[in-house]
N, C-alpha and C positions, 0 to 999 in steps of 0.2 A: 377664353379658357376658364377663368375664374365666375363666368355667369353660370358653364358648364357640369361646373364643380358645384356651385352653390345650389344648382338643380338635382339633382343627384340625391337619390334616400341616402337617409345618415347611414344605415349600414355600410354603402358600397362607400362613400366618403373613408370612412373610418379601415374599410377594406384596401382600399388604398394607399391609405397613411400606413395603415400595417405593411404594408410589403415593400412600400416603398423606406419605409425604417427599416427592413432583414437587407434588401439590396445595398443600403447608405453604410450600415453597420461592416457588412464584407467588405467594401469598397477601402473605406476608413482601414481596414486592417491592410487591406492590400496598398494601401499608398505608403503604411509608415511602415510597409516590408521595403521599400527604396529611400534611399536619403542621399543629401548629399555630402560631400567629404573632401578632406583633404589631407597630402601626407608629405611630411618632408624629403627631399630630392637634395643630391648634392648642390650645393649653394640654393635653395630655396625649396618651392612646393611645387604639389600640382594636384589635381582633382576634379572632382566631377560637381557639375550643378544639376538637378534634375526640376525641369520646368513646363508646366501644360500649353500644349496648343492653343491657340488665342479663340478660333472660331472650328467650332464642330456641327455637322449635319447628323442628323442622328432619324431617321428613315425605320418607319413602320408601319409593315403593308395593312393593307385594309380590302384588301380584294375580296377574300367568300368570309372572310369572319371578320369583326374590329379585335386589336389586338393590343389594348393598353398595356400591358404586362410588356411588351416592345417597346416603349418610350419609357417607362418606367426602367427595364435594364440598359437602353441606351446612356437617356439623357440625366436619369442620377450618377450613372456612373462616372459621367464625362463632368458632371459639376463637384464630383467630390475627389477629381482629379487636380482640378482647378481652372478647368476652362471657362473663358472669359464670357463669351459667347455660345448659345445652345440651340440650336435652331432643328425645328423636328417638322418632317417634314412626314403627312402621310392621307392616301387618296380617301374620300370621302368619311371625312373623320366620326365618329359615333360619338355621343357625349362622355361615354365613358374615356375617351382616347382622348380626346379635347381634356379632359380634367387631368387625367395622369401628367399630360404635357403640362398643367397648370400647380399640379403638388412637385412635378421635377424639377422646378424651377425657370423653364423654358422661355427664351426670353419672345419666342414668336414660332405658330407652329404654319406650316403650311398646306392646305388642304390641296396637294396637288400628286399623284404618286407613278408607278413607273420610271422609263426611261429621263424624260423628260423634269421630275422631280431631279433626279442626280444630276443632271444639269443645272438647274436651277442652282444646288447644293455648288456645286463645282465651280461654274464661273460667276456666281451672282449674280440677281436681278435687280430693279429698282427698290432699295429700299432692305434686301438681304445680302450680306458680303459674300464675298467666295468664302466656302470655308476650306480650312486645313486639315481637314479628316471627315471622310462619311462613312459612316457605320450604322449597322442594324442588315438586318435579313428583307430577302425581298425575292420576287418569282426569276424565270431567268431572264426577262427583259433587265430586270433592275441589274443584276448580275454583269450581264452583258455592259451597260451600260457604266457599272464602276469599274470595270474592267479598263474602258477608254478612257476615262475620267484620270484614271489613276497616272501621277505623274503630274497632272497639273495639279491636283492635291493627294491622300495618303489616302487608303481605306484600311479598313479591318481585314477583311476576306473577301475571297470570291467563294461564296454558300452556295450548295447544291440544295437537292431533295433533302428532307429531312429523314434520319435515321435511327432506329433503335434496334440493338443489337443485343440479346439475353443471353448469357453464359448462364447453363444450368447444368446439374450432375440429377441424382436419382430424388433428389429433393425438389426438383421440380414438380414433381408428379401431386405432390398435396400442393403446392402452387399455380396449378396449370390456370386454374383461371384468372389467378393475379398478371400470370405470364401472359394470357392471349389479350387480356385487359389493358397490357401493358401495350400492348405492341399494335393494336388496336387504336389506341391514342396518337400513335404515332402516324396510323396509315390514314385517320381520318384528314390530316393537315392536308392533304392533297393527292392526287391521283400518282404522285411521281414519287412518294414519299415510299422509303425499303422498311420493313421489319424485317428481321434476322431472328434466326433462334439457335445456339453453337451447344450444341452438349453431347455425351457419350450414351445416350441413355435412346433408342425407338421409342417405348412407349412413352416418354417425358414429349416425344415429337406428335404422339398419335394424343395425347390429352390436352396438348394446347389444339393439334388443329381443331379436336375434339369441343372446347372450349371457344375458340373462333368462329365457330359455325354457329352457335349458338349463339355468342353475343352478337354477332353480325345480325340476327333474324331481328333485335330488337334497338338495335343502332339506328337513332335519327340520320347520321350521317353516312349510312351503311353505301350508298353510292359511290362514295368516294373512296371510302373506307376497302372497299370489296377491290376497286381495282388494283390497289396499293398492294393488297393482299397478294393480288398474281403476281407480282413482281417481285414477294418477297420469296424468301426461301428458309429451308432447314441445314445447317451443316454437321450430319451427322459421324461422329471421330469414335476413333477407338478408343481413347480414355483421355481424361481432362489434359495431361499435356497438351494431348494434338488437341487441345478446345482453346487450350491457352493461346496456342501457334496461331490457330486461326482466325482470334478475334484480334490477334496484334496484328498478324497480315492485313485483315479489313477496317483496321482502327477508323470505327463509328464514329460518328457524332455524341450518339449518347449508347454507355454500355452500362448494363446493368448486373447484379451479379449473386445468381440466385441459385449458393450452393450448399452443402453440410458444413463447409465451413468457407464462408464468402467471404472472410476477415483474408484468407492465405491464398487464394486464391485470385483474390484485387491486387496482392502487392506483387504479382507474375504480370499484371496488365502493363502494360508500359504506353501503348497506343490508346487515348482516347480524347477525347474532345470533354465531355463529362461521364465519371464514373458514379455509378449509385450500388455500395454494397450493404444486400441483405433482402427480404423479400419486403420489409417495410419503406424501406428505401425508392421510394417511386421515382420513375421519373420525372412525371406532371410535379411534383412537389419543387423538382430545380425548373422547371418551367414557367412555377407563379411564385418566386421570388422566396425562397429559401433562404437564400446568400446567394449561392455563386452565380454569376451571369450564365443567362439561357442562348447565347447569340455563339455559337460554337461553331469549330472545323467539321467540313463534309468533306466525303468522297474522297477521303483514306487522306486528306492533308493532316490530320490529327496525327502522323507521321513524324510532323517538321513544324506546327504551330500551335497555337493554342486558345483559347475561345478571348472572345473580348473580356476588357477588366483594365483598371484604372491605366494600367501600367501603357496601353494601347494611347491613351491619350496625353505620356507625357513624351518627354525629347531627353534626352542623355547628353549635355555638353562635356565634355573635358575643355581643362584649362593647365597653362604651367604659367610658372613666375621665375625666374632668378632674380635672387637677389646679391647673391656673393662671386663673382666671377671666378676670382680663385679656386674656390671648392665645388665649381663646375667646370675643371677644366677638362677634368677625363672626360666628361658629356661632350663638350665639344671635340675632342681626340676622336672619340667612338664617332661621332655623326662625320668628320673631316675623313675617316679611315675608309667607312661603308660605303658613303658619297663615292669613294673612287672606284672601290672596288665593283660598282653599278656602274661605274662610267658617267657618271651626273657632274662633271669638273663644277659648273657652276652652284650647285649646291655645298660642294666643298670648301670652294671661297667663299659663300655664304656663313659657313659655320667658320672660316679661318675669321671671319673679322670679331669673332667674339673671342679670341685667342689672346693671350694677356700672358 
């Protein structure tokens, strides 16, 4: 990894240290949002330790394009959580990916991807441990495959197609081509990838397709790009409420938010995976390491979770202590009283022997 790097024009080097510092930077905030604590309890304490995973897999495909920006948000994240071990694993690595694994700290990358990599991830081979968590995006073999995995260690998600969703009002119309550019970016990722467009407005709908057409004629990756296209859609509403309703009913992956006033209109979002408000606000910009991690919920989970981030790679213990029997005696009353009332007699005499 470090031959990888030292190969590497100084621009892209120094391009990588750049973003892999905005991703370490977010991370660093998001760890010292948790702590741990503790509070005193009648006759003594109790609280929480908050401590990393020992060993992480951290998985970045490499199938139609290489994707350092995927090691890059996996495995600084997981080292600046505090995991012991980092282990990245992805199919025919690029140098550029080979080096990211080599600035993230990575203590072994492995050039093997698919099903078969989460395997490897899962129960260890000669020479790499099972790890405790795998994370990162992958096609839906990989999907599949964390899917079963899961249980004998943790994952992040199970990721669909990737998504971008545009909430726009009549301000879209001097935006249309940032909007079809937007969403454009997205459908190139792959043939199964959604763009969305939610707004109140026809013609905001007739100037992006308007716009689509157009960049699509000079899109290198316009193949891929075009089929993604048929499978996206328009959701056109009566006025921005019902635009609000309906990007929370489909809570995207990535929503973006391009309106006269996108400031009041984001804080109506509640469903999203990542939010971007304003037309400057690109999506691709949370995608090559802004801050917040790009490894986010699909296919409406952004409902009930929320994208990866430091917090995925730690563990939450509670602990209590007594130390006064005395001034814990209602604790034990309470637990002797509930105990019966569950019908658990043996838990009852359990709490009676600490009765004094």
């Amino acid at each position: 990894m470090k031959a990888a790097f030292d190969a590497l024009p100084v621009a892209e080097q120094k391009l990588l240290q750049r973003t892999k510092s905005r991703i370490e930077v977010f991370a660093q905030a998001q760890r010292a949002s948790i702590q741990s604590f503790s509070r005193n309890i009648p006759g003594g304490q109790a609280g929480q330790d908050v401590a990393p995973m020992q060993v992480a897999g951290c998985y970045a495909p490499g199938g139609r394009y290489p994707l350092p920006s995927s090691v890059l948000m996996t495995a600084v994240t997981a080292r600046v959580a505090g995991v012991a071990t980092v282990i990245v694993a992805s199919p025919r690595p690029a140098p550029a990916t080979l080096a990211a694994g080599y600035i993230s700290n990575a203590d072994m990358l492995l050039a093997v991807g698919g099903a078969q990599a989460i395997a490897a991830l899962a129960y260890g081979i000669d020479g790499v441990p099972p790890c405790d968590i795998i994370v990162g995006p992958g096609n839906k073999w990989v999907t599949a495959a964390k899917s079963l995995v899961y249980g004998k260690c943790t994952i992040d998600m199970l990721a669909g197609p990737s998504e971008c969703l545009v909430v726009a009002d009549e301000a879209g119309l001097e935006h249309a081509a940032t909007i079809a550019a937007d969403l454009l970016a997205q459908a190139e990722h792959d043939t199964a990838a959604v763009p969305i467009l939610v707004t109140n407005s026809l013609a905001v709908i007739e100037a992006v397709n308007k716009q689509i057409s157009a960049q699509l004629a000079t899109l290198p990756t316009a193949p891929t790009a075009t089929v993604s296209v048929g499978k996206g859609f328009a959701v056109l509403c009566p006025d921005m409420n019902a635009a609000v309703d309906a990007a929370n009913i489909l809570a995207a992956e990535h929503v973006e938010i391009i309106c006269k006033d996108s400031q009041a209109i984001a804080k109506r979002i509640d469903h999203y995976g990542g939010l971007f408000i304003g037309a400057r606000a690109a999506e691709v910009l949370g995608d090559y390491g802004v801050g917040p991690n790009h490894v986010l919920p699909t296919g409406g989970t952004a409902k009930y979770t929320g994208g990866l981030s430091v917090h995925t790679f730690l563990r939450i213990r509670t602990w209590m202590r007594i130390d006064d029997a005395k001034k814990s005696q209602e604790l034990v009353e309470d637990a002797v009283a509930l105990a019966r009332i569950e019908g658990l007699e043996g838990h009852a005499r359990a709490a009676e022997q600490r009765l004094v």
